[in-house]
Residue, then its C-alpha position, 0 to 999 in steps of 0.5 A: x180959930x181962923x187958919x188961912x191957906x192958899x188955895x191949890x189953884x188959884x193961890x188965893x187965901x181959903x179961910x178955914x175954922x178950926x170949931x169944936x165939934x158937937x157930941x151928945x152924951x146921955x146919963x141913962x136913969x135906970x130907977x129902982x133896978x132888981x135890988x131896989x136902987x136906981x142907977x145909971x147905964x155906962x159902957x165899956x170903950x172898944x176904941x181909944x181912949x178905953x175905959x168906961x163911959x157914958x154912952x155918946x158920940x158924934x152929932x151927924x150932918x144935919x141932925x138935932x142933938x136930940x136925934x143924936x142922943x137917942x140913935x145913940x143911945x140905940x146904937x151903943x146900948x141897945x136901949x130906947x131911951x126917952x130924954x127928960x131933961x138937959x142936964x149941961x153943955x161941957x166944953x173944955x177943949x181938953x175934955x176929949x184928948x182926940x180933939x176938941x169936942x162939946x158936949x150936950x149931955x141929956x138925962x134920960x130914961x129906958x123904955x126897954x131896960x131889959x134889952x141893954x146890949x152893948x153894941x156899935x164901939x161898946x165892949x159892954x153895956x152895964x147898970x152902975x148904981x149911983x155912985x158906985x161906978x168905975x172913974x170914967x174916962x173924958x170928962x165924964x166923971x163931971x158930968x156925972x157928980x153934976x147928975x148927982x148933984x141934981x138927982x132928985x130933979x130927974x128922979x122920976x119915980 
């Protein structure tokens, strides 16, 4: 969407683009935990909207998605995470009640299990086994039936 407001100095019109904004989410496979079932890593929300989520967040300045998905990752979980595959693009301007964001969601996979931690804006750090978590905030409940739809497909076992 264009807005067009006068410039402090000089009066003529600046053009602004009011854009969404990128995000990156990750759904972490963790295969064949302790008990034999796979799951996948959500994390706790310290900051609005709380709940649990899919660890995530903003794309920097001048990065890939995939930078993003990974430092992410690291930052929120702790976890090195190796991305195996993309799992969607989710865009609903009402997915994220702070603002207008877009999502690009990976499907990924730990190479350090054992040091999940919460960290950066995440309460906790947990392993869910498929299906049997929380309702997540954002749209993350989607994106997470998506994953189910298609487990076999990300399956790497």
């Amino acid at each position: 969407m264009e807005v067009r407001k006068p410039c402090p100095h000089c009066g003529e019109d600046i053009v602004l683009f009011a854009n969404p904004t990128p995000t990156v989410d990750v759904v972490i496979l963790v295969p064949g935990g302790a008990d034999g079932v796979d799951g996948v890593v959500l994390i706790e929300r310290m900051n609005e909207p709380y709940g649990w989520a899919l660890p995530g967040g903003f794309v920097d300045e001048g990065e890939t998605c995939e930078h993003a998905a990974v430092r992410e990752m690291k930052e929120e979980t702790g976890l090195d995470v190796i991305l195996t595959g993309l799992l969607g693009v989710y865009s609903d301007p009402k997915r994220d009640p702070r603002k207008h964001t877009m999502s690009v969601v990976y499907t990924g996979v730990a190479r350090n299990p054992d040091a999940l931690a919460a960290g950066d804006d995440a309460g906790k750090a947990r392993i869910f086994p498929l299906g049997g978590w929380p309702e997540p905030v954002f749209d993350h409940g989607k994106i997470l039936a998506d994953f189910l739809a298609r487990h076999d497909r990300f399956n790497l076992r």
